[in-house]
C-alpha positions in Angstrom: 36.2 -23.0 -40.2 38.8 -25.3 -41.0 38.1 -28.7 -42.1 39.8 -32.2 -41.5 39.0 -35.8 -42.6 40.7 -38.3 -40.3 40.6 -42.0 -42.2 41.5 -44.8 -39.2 42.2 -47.4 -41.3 42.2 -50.5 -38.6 40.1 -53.3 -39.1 40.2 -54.0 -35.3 37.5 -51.9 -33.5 38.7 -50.8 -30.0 41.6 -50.6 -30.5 45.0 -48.2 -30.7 43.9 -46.2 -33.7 40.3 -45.9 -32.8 41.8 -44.2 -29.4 44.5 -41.9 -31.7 41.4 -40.9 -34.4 39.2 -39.7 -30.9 41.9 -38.2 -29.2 42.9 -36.2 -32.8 39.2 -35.2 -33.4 38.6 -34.3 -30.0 41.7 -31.9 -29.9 40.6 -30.7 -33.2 37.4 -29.6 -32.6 38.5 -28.3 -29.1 40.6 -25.6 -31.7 37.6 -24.8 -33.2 38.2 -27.3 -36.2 35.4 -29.6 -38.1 37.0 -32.8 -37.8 35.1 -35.8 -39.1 36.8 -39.8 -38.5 36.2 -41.6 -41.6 36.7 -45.4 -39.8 37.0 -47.7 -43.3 36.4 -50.8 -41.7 32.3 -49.2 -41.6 32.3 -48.5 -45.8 32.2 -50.2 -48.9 35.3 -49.5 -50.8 35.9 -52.0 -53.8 39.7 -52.6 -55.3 40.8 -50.4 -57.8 41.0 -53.1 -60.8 43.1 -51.0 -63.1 40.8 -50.4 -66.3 42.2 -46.6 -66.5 38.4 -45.4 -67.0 39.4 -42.9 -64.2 41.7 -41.2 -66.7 39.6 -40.3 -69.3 36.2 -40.2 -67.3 38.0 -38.7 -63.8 35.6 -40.6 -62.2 36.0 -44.5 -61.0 33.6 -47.1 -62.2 33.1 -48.5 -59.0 29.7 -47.0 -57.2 30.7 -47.4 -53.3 31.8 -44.9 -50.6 35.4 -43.8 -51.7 34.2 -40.7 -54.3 33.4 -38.6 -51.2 35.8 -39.5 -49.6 39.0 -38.5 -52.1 36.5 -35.4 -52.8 36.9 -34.3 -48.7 40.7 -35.4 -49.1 41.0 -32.9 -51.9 38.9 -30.2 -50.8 39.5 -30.2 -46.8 42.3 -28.1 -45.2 43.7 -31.7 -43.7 43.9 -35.1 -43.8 44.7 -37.3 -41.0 46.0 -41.1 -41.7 46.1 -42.9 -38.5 46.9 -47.0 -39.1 48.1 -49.9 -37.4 51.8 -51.3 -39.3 51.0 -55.2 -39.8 54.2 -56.9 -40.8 55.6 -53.7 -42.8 52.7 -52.6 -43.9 49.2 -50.7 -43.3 46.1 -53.7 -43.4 44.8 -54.8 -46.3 41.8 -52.9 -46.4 43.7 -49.4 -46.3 45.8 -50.5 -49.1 42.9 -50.9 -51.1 41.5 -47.6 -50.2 45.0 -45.9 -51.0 44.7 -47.8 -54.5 41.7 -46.4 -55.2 43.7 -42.5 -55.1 44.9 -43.8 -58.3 42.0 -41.8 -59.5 43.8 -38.8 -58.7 46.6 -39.1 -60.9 46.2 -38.8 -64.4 49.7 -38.7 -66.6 47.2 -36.0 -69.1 46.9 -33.8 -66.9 48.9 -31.3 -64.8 49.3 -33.1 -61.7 47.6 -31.2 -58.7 50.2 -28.4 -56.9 50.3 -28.9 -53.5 49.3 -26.3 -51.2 51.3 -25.7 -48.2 48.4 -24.6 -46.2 46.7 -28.0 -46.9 48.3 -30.4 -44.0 48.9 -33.9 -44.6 49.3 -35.9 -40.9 50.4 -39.5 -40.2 49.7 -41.8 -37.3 50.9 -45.3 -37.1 50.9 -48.1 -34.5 53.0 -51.0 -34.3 54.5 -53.9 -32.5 58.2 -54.0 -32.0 59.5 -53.3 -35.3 62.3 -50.7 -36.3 61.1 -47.4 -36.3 63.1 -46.7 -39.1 60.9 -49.9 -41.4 57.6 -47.7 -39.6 59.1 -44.9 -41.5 59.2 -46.6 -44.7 55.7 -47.5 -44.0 54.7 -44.1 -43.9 55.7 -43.1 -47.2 52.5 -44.5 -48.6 50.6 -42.3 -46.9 52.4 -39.2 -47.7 52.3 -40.6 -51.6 48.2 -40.5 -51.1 48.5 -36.9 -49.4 50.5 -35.5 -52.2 48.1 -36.8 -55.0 45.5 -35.2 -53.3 47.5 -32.0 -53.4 48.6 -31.9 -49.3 51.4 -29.8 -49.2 52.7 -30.2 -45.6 53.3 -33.5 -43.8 53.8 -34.8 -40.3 54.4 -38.1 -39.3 54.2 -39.9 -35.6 55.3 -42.9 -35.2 53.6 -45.0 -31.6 55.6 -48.3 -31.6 55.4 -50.7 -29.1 51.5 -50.2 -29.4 50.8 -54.0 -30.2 48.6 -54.5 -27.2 44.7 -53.1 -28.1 45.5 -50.5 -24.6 48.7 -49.5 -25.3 47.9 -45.8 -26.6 45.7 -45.5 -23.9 48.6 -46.1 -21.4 51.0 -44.2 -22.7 51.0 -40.5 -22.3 54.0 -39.8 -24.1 52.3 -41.3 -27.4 49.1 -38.9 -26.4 51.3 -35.8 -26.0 52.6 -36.5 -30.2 49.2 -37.0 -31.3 47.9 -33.6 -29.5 51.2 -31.8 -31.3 50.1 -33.3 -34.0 46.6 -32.0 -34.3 48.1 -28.3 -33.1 50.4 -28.3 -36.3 47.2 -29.0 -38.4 45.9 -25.8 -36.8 48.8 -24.2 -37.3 
């Protein structure tokens, strides 16, 4: 049975990507798939404060929830990113949680070969930016997927999402997120 971590990194409960991580994990499992939404706004994940232990130890110093989930990030068959854009950018919290990938990358060592069968997806809501800047955005995510040896990515973009319903009311948005989930399947 395939396995996918989803990781909705919004602070705001409710909301767009709450509705885009239970409609992905709900398609997913409907294919048969163990999907499990990791919502980081629920864990403790402390900021990656740059000592470099990770690189000689491959372990983190900080004792909080992020170990298992970069373990499932390396080991699962997917990972799905699904974020809100604030001003450019994923939230705070999400940033801090990509830091902490750091761990991952270690100039020592071989880096890890991504596997093309290992899927990498991308989800991200915004206001009424350029989707071309949302794009930009996204690379951050794909950077995190390829340290955790992702071979394959997919990106959606859902702008004009700004309102907390606006995935909810927009079927077209739906429809991307459900083709989404079928090329993790794939």
């Amino acid at each position: 049975m395939k396995k996918v971590i989803i990781i909705n990194g919004s602070p705001r409960e409710g909301g767009n990507s709450d509705a885009i991580a239970e409609l992905a994990a709900k398609e997913l499992k409907a294919r048969g798939v163990q999907a499990e939404v990791f919502r980081i706004r629920e864990h403790e994940i402390k900021n990656c404060i740059g000592c470099d232990t990770c690189k000689t130890t491959d372990k983190c110093v900080h004792e909080d929830d992020v170990p298992e989930l970069v373990k499932k990030a390396t080991e699962y068959d997917g990972v799905l990113f699904v974020s809100p854009i604030y001003f450019g950018a994923a939230p705070g919290p999400f940033k801090t949680l990509v830091d902490r990938f750091y761990v991952l990358f270690n100039p020592n060592k071989a880096p890890t070969k991504p596997c093309e069968k290992r899927k990498c997806g991308v989800v991200l809501t915004y206001g009424n930016m350029p989707d071309a800047e949302a794009e930009k955005a996204a690379r951050l995510f794909g950077l995190c997927g390829s340290v955790a040896g992702l071979g394959s990515s997919m990106t959606v973009l859902c702008g004009r999402a700004r309102e907390k319903e606006a995935f909810a009311n927009n079927p077209a948005n739906q429809e991307k997120v459900k083709e989404l989930t079928d090329w993790i399947v794939e």
